[in-house]
C-alpha positions in Angstrom: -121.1 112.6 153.9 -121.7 109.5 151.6 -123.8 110.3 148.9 -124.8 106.5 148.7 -126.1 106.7 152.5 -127.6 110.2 152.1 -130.5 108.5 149.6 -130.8 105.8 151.3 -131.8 108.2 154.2 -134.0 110.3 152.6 -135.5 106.9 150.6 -136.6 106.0 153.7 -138.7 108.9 154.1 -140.7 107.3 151.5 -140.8 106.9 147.5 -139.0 109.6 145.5 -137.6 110.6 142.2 -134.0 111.2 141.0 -134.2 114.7 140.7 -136.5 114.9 144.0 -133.7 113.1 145.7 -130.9 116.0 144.8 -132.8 118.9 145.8 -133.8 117.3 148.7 -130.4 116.8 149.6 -129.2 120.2 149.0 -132.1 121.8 150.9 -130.9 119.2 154.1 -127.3 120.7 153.6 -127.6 124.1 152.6 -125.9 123.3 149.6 -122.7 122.9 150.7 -122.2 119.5 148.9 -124.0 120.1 145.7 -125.0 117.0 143.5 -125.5 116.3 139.8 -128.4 114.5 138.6 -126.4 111.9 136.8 -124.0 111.5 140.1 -127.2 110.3 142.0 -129.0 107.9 139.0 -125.6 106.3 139.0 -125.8 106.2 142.5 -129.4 104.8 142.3 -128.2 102.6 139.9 -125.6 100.7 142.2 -128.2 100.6 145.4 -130.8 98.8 142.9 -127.8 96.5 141.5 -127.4 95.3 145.3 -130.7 94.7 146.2 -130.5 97.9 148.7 -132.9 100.1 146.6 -135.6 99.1 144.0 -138.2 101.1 141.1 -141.1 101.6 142.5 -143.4 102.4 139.2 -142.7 102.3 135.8 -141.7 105.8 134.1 -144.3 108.5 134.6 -145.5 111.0 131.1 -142.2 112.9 131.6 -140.1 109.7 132.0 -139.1 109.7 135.8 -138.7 106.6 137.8 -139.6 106.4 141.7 -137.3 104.6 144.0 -138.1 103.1 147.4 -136.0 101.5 150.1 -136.1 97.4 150.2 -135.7 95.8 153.9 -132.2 95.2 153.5 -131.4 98.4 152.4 -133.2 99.6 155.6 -131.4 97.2 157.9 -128.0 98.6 156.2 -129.2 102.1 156.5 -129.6 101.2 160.4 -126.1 100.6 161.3 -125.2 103.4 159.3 -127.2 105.7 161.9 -125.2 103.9 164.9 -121.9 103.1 163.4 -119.0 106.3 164.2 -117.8 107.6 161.1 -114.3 105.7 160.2 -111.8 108.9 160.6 -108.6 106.5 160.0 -108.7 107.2 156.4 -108.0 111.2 156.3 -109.1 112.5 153.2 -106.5 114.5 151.1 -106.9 118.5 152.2 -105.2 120.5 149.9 -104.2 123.2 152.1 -102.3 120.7 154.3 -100.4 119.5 151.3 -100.1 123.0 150.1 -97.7 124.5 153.2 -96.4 120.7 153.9 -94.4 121.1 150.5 -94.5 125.1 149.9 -92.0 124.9 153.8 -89.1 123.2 151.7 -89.8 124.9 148.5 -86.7 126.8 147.3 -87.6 130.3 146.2 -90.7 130.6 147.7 -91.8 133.8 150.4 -93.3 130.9 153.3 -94.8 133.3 155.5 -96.2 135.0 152.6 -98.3 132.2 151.7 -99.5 131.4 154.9 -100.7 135.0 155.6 -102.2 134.9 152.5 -104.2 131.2 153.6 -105.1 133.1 156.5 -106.3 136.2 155.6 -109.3 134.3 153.2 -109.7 131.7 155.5 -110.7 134.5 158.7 -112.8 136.2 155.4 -114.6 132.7 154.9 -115.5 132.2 158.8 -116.9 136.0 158.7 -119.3 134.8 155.7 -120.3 131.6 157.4 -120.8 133.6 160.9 -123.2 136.1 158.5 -124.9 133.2 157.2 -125.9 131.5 161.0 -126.6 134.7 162.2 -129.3 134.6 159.5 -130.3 131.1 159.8 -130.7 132.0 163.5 -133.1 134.9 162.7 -135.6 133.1 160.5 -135.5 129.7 162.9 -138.7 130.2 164.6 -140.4 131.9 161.8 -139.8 129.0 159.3 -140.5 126.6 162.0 -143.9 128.1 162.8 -144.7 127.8 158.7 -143.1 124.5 158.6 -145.5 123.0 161.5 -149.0 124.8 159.2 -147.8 123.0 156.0 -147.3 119.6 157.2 -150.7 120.1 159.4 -152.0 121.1 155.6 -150.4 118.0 154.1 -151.5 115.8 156.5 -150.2 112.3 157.4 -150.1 111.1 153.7 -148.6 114.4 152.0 -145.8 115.4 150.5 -142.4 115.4 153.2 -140.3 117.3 150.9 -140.8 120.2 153.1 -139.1 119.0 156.0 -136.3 120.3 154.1 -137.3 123.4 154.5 -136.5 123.0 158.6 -133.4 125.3 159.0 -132.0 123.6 161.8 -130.3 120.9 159.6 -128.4 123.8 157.8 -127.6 125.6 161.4 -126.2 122.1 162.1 -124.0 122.0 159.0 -122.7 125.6 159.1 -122.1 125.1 163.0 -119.9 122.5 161.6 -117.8 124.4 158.8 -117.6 127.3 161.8 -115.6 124.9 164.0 -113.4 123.0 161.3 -112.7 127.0 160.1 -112.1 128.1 163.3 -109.6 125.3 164.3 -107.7 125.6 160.3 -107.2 129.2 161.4 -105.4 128.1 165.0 -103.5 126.0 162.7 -102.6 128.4 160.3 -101.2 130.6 163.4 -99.2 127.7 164.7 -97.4 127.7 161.4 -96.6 130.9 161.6 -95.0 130.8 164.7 -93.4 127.7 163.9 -91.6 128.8 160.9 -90.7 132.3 162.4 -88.8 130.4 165.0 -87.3 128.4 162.6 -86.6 131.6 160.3 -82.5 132.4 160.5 -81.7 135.4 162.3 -78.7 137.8 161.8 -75.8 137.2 163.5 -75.6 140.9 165.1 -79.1 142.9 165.9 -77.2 145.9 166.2 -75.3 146.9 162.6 -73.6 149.9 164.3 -72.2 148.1 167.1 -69.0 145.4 166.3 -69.0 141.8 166.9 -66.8 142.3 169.6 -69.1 144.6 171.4 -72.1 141.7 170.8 -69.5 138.7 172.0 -68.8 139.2 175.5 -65.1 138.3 176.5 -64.8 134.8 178.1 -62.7 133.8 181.2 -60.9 130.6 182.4 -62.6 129.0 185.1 -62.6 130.2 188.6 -60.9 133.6 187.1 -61.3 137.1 188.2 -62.7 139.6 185.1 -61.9 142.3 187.2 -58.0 140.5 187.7 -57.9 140.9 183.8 -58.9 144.6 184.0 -56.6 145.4 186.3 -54.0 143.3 184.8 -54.7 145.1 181.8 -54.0 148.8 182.7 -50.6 147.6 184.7 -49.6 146.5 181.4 -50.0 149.8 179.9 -48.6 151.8 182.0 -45.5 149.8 182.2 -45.2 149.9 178.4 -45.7 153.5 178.8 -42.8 154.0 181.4 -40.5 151.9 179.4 -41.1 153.7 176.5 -40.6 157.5 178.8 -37.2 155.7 180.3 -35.7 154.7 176.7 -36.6 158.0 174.9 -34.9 160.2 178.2 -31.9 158.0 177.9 -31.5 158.6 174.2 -31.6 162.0 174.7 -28.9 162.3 177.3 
């Protein structure tokens, strides 16, 4: 998600703080893209430099500034909700690069680095499955307190506790269920792929000889059976010849 457009969104909620603006967008998220107060005042920062985001008040006792959303910052926040996410430019995954090298790596057990991939990524989708399971289980309850605080606040309160609404984190770990899911397919496609690709021994069988394993080939249009038969004639003349020649030195 882009941090810049992630403000923005939550500017236009209404006037907020730097630090107000990072908890707030950890609480949307669950945390799973946690932000550093100077990451988002340099963030702020840029969005004021382009007219997209201007101070609100001077520095209160304990030095914070408030931000708010300008019109054009609105109008670009706008086609941010209705323009698709650009998915041409793949972000680097490590793991991809990982077994893309590690399969042409002399020296290296392959299969034994993918098992290992896959045996803490099936460990991670058991944690996030806990963790919906949970944020199932305390949906309606938190969405019955949720609905008394904002009746408490009233239309000019506080909205920091819309964060509080755990259907944007159900959304999020929905997400990194299905992208976990689908890296474990992958990582099984890898393993078949390089098992198939794995060389095997030339003979399955180390107590039988190669010429048991190679069957015996024929010319075309030959009769195997003509070669067994031809076979034994041959033997048994060589063992009458050899009967004949050792009677005849006798006598």
């Amino acid at each position: 998600m882009s941090v810049r457009s992630g403000l923005m969104a939550l500017l236009a909620e209404g006037e907020k703080y730097g630090a107000q603006l990072r908890s707030e967008f950890e609480a949307r998220t669950g945390g799973t893209w946690p932000l550093n107060v100077g990451q988002v005042y340099t963030t702020l920062d840029r969005l004021v430099r382009d007219g997209l985001v201007e101070q609100a008040s001077e520095p209160d006792a304990e030095g914070r500034i408030t931000y708010r959303l300008t019109s054009a910052g609105r109008q670009v926040l706008d086609a941010w909700w209705t323009t698709p996410v650009d998915r041409t430019n793949t972000p680097r995954d490590e793991l991809t690069i990982k077994l893309a090298l590690v399969v042409t790596a002399p020296g290296v057990d392959v299969p034994r680095v993918v098992q290992a991939q896959r045996t803490a990524t099936l460990q991670h989708l058991r944690d996030l499955t806990r963790l919906k399971r949970e944020a199932l289980g305390s949906t309606e309850g938190a969405a019955e307190g949720l609905a008394v605080r904002a009746g408490r606040a009233g239309a000019g309160g506080e909205r920091g506790a819309i964060g509080e609404d755990p259907i944007a984190w159900l959304l999020v770990l929905e997400n990194l269920i299905f992208a976990t899911e689908g890296e474990a397919r992958w990582l099984d496609h890898v393993e078949t792929v390089i098992a198939r690709r794995r060389p095997r021994p030339a003979y399955a069988d180390p107590h039988r000889t190669p010429d048991h394993q190679t069957p015996a080939t024929h010319p075309r249009g030959a009769d195997p059976a003509s070669d067994t038969t031809a076979s034994t004639t041959a033997r048994h003349h060589a063992s009458t010849t050899h009967h004949t020649y050792t009677a005849g030195n006798q006598s």
